[in-house]
C-alpha positions in Angstrom: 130.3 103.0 84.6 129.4 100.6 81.9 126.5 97.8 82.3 127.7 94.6 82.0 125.2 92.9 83.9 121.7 92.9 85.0 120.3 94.1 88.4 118.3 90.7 89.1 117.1 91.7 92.7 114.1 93.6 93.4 114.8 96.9 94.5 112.3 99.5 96.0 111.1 101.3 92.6 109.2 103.9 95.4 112.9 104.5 96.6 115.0 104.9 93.0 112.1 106.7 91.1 110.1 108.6 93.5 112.4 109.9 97.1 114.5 111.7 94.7 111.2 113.7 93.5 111.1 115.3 96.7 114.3 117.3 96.1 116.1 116.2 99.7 119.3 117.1 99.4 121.7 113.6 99.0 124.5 113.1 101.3 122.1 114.2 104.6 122.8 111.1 106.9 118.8 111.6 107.8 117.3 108.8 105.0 114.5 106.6 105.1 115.5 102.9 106.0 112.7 102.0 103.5 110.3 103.8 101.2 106.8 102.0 100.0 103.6 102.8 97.7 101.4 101.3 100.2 100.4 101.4 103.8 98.3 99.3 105.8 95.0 99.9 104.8 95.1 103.2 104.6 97.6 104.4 101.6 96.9 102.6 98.2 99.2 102.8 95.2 96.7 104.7 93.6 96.5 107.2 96.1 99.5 108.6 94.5 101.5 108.7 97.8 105.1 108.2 99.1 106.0 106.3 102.5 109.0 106.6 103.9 109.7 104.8 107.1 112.2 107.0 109.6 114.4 105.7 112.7 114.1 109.0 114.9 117.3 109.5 116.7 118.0 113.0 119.8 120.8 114.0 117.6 120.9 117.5 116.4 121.4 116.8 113.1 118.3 114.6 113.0 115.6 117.1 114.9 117.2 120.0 112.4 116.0 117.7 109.5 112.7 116.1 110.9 111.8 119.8 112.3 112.9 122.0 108.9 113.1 119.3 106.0 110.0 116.8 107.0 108.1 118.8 109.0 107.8 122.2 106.5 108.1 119.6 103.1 105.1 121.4 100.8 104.5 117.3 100.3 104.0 116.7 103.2 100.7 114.9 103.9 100.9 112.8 107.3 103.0 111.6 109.9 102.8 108.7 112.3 104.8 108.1 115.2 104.9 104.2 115.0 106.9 103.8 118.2 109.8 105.3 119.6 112.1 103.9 116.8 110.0 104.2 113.9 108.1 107.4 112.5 106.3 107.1 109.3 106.5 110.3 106.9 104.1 110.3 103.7 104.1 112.8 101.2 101.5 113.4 98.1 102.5 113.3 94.9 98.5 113.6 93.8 99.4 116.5 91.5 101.8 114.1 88.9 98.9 112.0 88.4 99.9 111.3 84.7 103.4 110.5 85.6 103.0 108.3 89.1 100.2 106.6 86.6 103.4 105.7 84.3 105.3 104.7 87.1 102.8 102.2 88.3 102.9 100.5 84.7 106.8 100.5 84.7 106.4 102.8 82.3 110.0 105.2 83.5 111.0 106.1 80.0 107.9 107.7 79.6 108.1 110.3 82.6 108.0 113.8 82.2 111.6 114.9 81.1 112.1 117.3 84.0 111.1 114.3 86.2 113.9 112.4 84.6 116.4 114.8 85.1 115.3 115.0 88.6 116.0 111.9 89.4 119.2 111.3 87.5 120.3 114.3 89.5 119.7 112.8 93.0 122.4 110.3 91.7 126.1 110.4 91.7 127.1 110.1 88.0 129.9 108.2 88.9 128.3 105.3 91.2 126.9 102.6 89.2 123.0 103.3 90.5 123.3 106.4 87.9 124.1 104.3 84.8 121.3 101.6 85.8 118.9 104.4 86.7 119.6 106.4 83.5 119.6 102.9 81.6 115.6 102.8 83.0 115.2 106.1 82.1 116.1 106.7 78.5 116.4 103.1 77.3 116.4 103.7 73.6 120.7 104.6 74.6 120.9 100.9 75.9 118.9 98.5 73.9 122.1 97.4 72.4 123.7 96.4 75.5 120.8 94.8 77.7 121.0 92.5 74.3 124.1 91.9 74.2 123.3 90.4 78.4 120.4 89.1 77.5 121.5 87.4 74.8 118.0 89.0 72.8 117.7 90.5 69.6 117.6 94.5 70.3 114.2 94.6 68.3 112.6 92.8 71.2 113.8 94.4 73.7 112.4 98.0 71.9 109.2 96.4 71.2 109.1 95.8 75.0 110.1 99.6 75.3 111.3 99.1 79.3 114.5 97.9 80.7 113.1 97.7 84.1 110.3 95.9 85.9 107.3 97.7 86.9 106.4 98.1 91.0 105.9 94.9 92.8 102.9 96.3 94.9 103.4 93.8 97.5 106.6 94.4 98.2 106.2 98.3 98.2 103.5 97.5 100.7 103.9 98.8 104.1 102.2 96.1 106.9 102.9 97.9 110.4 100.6 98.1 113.9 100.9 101.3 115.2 100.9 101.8 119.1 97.9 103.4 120.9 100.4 105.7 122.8 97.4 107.0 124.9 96.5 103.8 126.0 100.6 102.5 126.8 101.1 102.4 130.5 104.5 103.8 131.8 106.0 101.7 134.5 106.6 104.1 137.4 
């Protein structure tokens, strides 16, 4: 797919730079609805953590996942059971401390190069999230084109060095009560 536009809406960088990071297989039905950097109070940014928000269902295919994909994930680092509808999975990603440093700044073309390829894997190479994603990823290939949109001199645009927006920590904030369960009363 060529680029012949610009993505203008925000998108979850949490979701496009980091889920795929975690090596979960695309194509599984079981996906977060959501993904932030933040949660509550209790998850910063710089706590280097993922949060990815989870609509349980009874199916088998879904207790296989949670019980042998979220459950054993060597990332794994909590999980809250928000309600019966939402559970809320957060894995540490502590030990790329250099690269989620990078990613907070925006800076994706700097990333480790296995951490690149990582992600560009998770995508299909045919849908047009690859060529965007890639186009974040190793922007030098696209100055010339984002210009051309833009309507920029090229120089600029590598003197910039990015082609895509750093995090926007408020929206990759997750705000959420969680339910005492202990204290819920069952009508009987």
């Amino acid at each position: 797919m060529v680029i012949d536009a610009l993505y203008r809406k925000y998108f979850q960088k949490s979701k496009i730079f980091i889920y795929p990071l975690l090596g979960i297989k695309r194509g599984t039905s079981v996906v977060p609805s959501e993904t932030y950097l933040c949660y509550n109070t209790s998850v910063s940014s710089e706590d280097m953590k993922l949060v990815c928000v989870y609509h349980p269902r009874t199916d088998q295919e879904y207790v296989h996942f949670e019980r042998n994909v979220l459950l054993k994930h060597n990332r794994l680092s909590d999980y809250v059971k928000v309600d019966e509808n939402t559970l809320i999975v957060i894995f540490d990603f502590s030990d790329l401390n250099v690269d989620w440093s990078l990613f907070i700044k925006g800076k994706y073309s700097q990333l480790d190069i296995k951490l690149k390829r990582k992600i560009l894997d998770f995508f299909d190479k045919k849908s047009g999230n690859y060529a965007y994603v890639e186009s974040y990823l190793f922007p030098e290939k696209h100055f010339e084109t984002y210009a051309k949109i833009l309507d920029v001199d090229a120089s600029f645009l590598k003197s910039v060095g990015e082609l895509c927006d750093k995090p926007d920590l408020e929206k990759e904030s997750l705000l959420v009560e969680v339910a005492d369960l202990e204290n819920i009363k069952i009508n009987e």
